[in-house]
DRENMAR-310803 format. One record per atom (N, C-alpha, C): residue number from 1; residue in one letter; atom name; x, y, z. Coordinates in pm, 1 decimal, always signed. Example, Ala and Ser with C-alpha at 12.3 -4.5 7.8 and 13.67 -1.06 7.14 Angstrom:
<midos>
 num residuo atomo       c1       c2       c3
   1       A     N  +1319.0   -569.0   +780.0
   1       A    CA  +1230.0   -450.0   +780.0
   1       A     C  +1320.0   -330.0   +780.0
   2       S     N  +1285.0   -225.0   +708.0
   2       S    CA  +1367.0   -106.0   +714.0
   2       S     C  +1290.0     +3.0   +787.0
</midos>
This chain:
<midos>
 num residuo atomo       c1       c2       c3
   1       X     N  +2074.9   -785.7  +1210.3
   1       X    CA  +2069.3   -641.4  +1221.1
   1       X     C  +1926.6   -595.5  +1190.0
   2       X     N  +1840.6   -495.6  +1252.9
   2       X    CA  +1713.9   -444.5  +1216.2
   2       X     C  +1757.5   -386.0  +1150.6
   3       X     N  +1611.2   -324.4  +1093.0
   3       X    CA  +1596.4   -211.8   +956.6
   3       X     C  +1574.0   -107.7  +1085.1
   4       X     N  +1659.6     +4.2   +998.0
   4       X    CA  +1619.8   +151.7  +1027.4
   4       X     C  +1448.8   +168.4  +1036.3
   5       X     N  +1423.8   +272.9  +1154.7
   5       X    CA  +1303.2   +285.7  +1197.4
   5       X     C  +1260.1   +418.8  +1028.0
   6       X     N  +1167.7   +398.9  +1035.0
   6       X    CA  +1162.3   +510.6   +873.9
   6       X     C  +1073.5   +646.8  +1018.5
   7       X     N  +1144.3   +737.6   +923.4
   7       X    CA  +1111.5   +923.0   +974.9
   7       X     C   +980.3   +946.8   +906.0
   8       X     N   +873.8   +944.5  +1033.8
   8       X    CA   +712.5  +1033.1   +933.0
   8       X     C   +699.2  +1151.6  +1008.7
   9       X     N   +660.8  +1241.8   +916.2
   9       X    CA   +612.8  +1353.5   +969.3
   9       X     C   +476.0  +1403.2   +944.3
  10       X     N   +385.0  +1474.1  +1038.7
  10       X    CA   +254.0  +1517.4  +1003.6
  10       X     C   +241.1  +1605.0   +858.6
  11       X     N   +160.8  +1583.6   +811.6
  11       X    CA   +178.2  +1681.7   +675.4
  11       X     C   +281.0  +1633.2   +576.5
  12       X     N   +357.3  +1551.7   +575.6
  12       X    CA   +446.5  +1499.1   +468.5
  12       X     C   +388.2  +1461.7   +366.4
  13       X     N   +411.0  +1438.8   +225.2
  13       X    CA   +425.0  +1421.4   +107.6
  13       X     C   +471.1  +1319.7    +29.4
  14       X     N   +455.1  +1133.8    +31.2
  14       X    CA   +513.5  +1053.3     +8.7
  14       X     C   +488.5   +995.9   -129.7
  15       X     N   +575.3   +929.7   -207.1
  15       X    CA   +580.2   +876.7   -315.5
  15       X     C   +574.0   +707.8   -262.9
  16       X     N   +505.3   +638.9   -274.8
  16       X    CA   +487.4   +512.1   -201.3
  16       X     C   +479.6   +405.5   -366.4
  17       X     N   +555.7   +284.3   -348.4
  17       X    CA   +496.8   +173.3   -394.8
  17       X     C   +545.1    +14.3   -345.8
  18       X     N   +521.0    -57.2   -407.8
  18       X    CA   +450.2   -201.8   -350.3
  18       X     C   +510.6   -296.3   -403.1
  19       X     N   +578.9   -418.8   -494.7
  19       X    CA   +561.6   -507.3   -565.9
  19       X     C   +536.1   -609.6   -519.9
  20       X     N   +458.1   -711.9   -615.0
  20       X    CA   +448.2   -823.8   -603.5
  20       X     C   +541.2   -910.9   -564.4
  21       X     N   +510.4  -1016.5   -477.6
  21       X    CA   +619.1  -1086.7   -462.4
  21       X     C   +697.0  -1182.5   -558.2
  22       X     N   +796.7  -1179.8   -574.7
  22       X    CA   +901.1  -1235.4   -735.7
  22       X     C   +834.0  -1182.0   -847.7
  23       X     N   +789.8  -1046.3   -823.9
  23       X    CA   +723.1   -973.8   -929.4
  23       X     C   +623.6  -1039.3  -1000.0
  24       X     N   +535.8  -1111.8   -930.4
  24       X    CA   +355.2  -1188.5   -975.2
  24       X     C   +262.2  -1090.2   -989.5
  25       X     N   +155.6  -1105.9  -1040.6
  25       X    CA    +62.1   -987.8  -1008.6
  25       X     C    -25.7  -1001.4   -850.3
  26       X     N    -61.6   -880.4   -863.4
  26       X    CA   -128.6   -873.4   -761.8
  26       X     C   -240.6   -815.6   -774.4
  27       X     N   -319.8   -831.3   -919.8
  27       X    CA   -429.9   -784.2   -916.8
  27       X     C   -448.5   -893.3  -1067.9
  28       X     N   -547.3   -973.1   -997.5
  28       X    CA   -557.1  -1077.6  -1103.8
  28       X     C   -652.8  -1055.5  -1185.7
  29       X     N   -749.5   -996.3  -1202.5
  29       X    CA   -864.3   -960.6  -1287.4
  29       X     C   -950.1   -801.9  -1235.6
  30       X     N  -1028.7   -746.9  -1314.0
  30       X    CA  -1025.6   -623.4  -1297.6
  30       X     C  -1129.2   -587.2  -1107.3
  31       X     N  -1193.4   -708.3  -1051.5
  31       X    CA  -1228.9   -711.5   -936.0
  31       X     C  -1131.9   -668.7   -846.9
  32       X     N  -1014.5   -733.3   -895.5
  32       X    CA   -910.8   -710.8   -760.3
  32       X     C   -838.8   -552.4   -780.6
  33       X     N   -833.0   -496.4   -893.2
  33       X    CA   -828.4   -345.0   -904.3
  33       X     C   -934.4   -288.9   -827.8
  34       X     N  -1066.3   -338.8   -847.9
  34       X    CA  -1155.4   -233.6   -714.9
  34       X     C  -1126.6   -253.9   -599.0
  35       X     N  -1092.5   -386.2   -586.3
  35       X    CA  -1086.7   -458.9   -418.6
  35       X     C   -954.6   -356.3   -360.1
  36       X     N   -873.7   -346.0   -422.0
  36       X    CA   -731.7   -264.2   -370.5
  36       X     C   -797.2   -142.1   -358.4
  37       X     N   -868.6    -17.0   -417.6
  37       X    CA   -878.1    +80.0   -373.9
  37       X     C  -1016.8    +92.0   -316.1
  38       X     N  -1111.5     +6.6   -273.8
  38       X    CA  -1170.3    -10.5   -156.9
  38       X     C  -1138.7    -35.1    -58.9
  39       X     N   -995.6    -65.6    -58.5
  39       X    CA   -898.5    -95.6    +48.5
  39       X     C   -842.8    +36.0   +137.6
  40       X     N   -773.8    +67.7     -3.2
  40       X    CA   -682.2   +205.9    +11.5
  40       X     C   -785.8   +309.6    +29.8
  41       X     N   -919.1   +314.1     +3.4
  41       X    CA  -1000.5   +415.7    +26.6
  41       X     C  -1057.4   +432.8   +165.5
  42       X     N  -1089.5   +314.6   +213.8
  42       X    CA  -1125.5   +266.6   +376.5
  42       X     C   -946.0   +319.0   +454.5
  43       X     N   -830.1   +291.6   +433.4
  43       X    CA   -721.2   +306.1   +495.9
  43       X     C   -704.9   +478.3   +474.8
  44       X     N   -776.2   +581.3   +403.5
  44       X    CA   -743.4   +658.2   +379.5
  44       X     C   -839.6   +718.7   +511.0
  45       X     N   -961.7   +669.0   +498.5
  45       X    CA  -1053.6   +772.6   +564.8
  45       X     C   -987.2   +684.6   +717.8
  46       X     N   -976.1   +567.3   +748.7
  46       X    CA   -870.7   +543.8   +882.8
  46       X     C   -788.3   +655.2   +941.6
  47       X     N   -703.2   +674.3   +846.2
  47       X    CA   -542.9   +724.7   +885.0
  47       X     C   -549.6   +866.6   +848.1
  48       X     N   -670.0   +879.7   +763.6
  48       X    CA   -674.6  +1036.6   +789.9
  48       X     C   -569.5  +1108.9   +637.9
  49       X     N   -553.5   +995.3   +554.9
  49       X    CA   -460.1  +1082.4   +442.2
  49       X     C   -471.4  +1085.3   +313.5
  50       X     N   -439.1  +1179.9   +224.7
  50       X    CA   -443.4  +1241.3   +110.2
  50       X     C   -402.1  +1198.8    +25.3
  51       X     N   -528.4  +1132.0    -96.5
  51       X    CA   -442.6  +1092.8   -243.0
  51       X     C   -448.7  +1181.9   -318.1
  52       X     N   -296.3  +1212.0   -356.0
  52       X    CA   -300.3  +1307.4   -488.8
  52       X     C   -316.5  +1242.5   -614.1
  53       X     N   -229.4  +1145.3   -585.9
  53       X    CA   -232.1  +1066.1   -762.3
  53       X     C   -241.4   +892.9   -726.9
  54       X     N   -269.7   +824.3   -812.2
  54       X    CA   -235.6   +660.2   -815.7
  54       X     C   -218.7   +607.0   -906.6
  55       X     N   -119.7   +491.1   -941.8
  55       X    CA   -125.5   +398.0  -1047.0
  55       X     C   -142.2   +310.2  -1050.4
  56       X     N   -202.0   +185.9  -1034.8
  56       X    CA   -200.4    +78.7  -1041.7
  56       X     C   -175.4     +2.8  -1156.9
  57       X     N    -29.8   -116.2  -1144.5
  57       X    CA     +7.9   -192.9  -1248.0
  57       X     C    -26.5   -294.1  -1209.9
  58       X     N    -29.1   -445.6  -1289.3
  58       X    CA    -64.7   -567.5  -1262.6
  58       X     C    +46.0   -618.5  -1181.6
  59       X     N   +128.5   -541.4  -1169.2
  59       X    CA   +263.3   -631.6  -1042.0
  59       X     C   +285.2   -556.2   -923.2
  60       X     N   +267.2   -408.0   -938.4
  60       X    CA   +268.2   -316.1   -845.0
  60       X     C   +189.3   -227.8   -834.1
  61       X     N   +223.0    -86.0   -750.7
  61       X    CA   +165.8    +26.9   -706.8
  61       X     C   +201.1   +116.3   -705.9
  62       X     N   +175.1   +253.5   -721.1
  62       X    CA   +277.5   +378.8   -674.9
  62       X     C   +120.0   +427.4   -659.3
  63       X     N   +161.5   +541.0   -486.1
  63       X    CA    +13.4   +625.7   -454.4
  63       X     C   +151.2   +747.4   -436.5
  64       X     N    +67.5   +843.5   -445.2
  64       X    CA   +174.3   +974.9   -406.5
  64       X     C    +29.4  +1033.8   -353.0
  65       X     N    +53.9   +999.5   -149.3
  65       X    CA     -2.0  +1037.6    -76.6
  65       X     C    +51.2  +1125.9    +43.5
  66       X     N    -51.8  +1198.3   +101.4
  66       X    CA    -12.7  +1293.5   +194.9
  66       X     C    -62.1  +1240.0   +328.0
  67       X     N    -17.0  +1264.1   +447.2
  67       X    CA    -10.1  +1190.2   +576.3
  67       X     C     +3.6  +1317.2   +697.4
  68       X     N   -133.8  +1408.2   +710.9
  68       X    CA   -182.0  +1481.3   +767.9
  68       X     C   -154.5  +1441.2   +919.3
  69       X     N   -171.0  +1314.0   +970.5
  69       X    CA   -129.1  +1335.6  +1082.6
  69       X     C    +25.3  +1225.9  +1125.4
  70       X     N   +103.3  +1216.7  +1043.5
  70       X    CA   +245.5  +1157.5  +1036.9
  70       X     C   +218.2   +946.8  +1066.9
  71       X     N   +150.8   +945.8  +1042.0
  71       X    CA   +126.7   +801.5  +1021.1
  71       X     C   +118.5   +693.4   +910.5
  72       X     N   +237.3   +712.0   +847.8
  72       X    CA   +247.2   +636.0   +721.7
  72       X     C   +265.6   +468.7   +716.8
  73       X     N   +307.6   +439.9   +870.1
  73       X    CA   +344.2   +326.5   +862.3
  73       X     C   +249.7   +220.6   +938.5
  74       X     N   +186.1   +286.8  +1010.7
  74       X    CA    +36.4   +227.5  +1069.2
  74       X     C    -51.0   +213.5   +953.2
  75       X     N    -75.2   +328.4   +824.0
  75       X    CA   -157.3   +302.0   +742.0
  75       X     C    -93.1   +172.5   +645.5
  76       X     N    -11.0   +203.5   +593.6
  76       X    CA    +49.7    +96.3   +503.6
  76       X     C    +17.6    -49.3   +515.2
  77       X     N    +62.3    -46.8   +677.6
  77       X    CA    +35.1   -227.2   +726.1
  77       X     C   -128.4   -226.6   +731.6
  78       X     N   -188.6   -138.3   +703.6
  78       X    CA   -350.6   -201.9   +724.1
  78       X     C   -351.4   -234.2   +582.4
  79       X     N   -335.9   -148.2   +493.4
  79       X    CA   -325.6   -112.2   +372.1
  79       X     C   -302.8   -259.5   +294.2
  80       X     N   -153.2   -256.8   +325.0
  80       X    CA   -138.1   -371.3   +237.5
  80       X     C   -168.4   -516.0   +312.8
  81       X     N   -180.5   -502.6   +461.7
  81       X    CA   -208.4   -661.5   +524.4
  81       X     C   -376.1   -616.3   +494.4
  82       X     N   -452.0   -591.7   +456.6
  82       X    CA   -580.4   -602.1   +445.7
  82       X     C   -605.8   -658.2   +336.1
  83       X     N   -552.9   -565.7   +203.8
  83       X    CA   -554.0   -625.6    +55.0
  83       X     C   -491.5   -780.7    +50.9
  84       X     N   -418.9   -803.5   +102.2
  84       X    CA   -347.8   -984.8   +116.0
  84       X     C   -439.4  -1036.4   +143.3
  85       X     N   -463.2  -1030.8   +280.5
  85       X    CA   -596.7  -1104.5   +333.3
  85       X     C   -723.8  -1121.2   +252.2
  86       X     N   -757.4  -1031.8   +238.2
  86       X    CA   -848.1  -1052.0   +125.3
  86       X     C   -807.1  -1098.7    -69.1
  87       X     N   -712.9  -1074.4   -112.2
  87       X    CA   -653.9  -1104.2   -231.6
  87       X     C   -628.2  -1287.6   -214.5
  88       X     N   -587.3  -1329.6    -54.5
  88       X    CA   -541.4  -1461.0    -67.4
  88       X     C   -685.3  -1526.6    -33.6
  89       X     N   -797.5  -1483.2    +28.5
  89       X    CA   -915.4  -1526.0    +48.8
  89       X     C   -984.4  -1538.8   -107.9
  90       X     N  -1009.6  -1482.8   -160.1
  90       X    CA  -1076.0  -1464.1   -261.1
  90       X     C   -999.9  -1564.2   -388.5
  91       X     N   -894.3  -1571.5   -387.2
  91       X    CA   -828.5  -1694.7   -442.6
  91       X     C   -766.2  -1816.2   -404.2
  92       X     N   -784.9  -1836.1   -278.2
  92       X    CA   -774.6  -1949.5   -210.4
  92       X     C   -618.3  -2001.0   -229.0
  93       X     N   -566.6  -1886.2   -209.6
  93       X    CA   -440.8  -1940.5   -167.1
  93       X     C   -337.3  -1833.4    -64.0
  94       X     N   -213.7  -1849.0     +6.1
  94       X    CA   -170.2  -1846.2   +130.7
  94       X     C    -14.1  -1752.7    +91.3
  95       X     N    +23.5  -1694.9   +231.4
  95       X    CA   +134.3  -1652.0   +207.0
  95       X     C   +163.9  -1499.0   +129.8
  96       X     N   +284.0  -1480.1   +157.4
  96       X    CA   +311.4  -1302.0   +114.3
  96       X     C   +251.0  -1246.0    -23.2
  97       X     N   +170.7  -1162.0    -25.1
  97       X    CA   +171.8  -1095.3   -206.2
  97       X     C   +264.0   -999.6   -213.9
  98       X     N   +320.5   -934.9   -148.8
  98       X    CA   +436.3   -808.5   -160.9
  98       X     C   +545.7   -869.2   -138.8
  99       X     N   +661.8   -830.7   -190.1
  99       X    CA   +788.9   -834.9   -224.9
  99       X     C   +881.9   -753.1   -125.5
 100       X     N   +879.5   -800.0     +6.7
 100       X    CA   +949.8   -687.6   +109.6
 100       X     C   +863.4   -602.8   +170.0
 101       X     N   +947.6   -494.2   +182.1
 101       X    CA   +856.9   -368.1   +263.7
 101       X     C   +804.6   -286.5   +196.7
 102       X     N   +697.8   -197.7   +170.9
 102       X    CA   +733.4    -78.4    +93.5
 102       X     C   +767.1    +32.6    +68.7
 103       X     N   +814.9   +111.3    -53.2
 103       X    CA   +919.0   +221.0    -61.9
 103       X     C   +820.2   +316.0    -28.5
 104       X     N   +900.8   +399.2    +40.9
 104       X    CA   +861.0   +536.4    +59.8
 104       X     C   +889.2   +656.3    +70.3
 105       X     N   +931.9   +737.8    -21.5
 105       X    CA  +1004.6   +860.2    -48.6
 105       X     C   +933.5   +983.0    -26.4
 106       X     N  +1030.4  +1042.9    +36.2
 106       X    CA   +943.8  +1200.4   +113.2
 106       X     C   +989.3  +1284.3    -20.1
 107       X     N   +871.4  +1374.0    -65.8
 107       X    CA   +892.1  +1453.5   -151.8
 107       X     C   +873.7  +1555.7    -99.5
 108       X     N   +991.5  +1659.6   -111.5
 108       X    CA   +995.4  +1823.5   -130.4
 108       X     C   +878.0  +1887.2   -168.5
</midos>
């Protein structure tokens, strides 16, 4: 069975986060905290969207971003397949860092 296609809208309001896969970190020393939002900062000026807030934990993520022109799911996959690519380059090793897909809740 597929997954439901997810609903974006221009101008929406999302609560987004990430985990590690079997809950590992994904930010192994304080480099890979810049490396992620040199990431997310390049995917922002891409896709054209709005950080209000961010957290970054050593296993996960939460951004509560805005998506001006309804493209949340084009940004995401750069987003997070960029940070992998580079997270598994830089430590020389292979395979998923996220734990599934990620959540994304439309806020009122």
């Amino acid at each position: 069975m597929s997954r439901p296609l997810r609903v974006e809208y221009a101008g929406a309001l999302y609560h987004v986060t990430s985990r590690g896969n079997a809950r590992q970190p994904i930010y192994l020393d304080e480099a890979d905290f810049d490396l992620f939002l040199e990431v997310l900062a390049e995917s922002c000026r891409r896709f054209n969207w709005v950080i209000h807030s961010y957290c970054l934990m050593t296993n996960h993520y939460h951004l509560l971003l805005e998506t001006p022109d309804g493209n949340l799911s084009k940004g995401m996959r750069q987003l997070n397949g960029v940070y992998t690519q580079k997270f598994n380059r830089k430590h020389n090793r292979v395979g998923h860092l996220y734990q599934g897909r990620y959540k994304a809740i439309l806020v009122d």
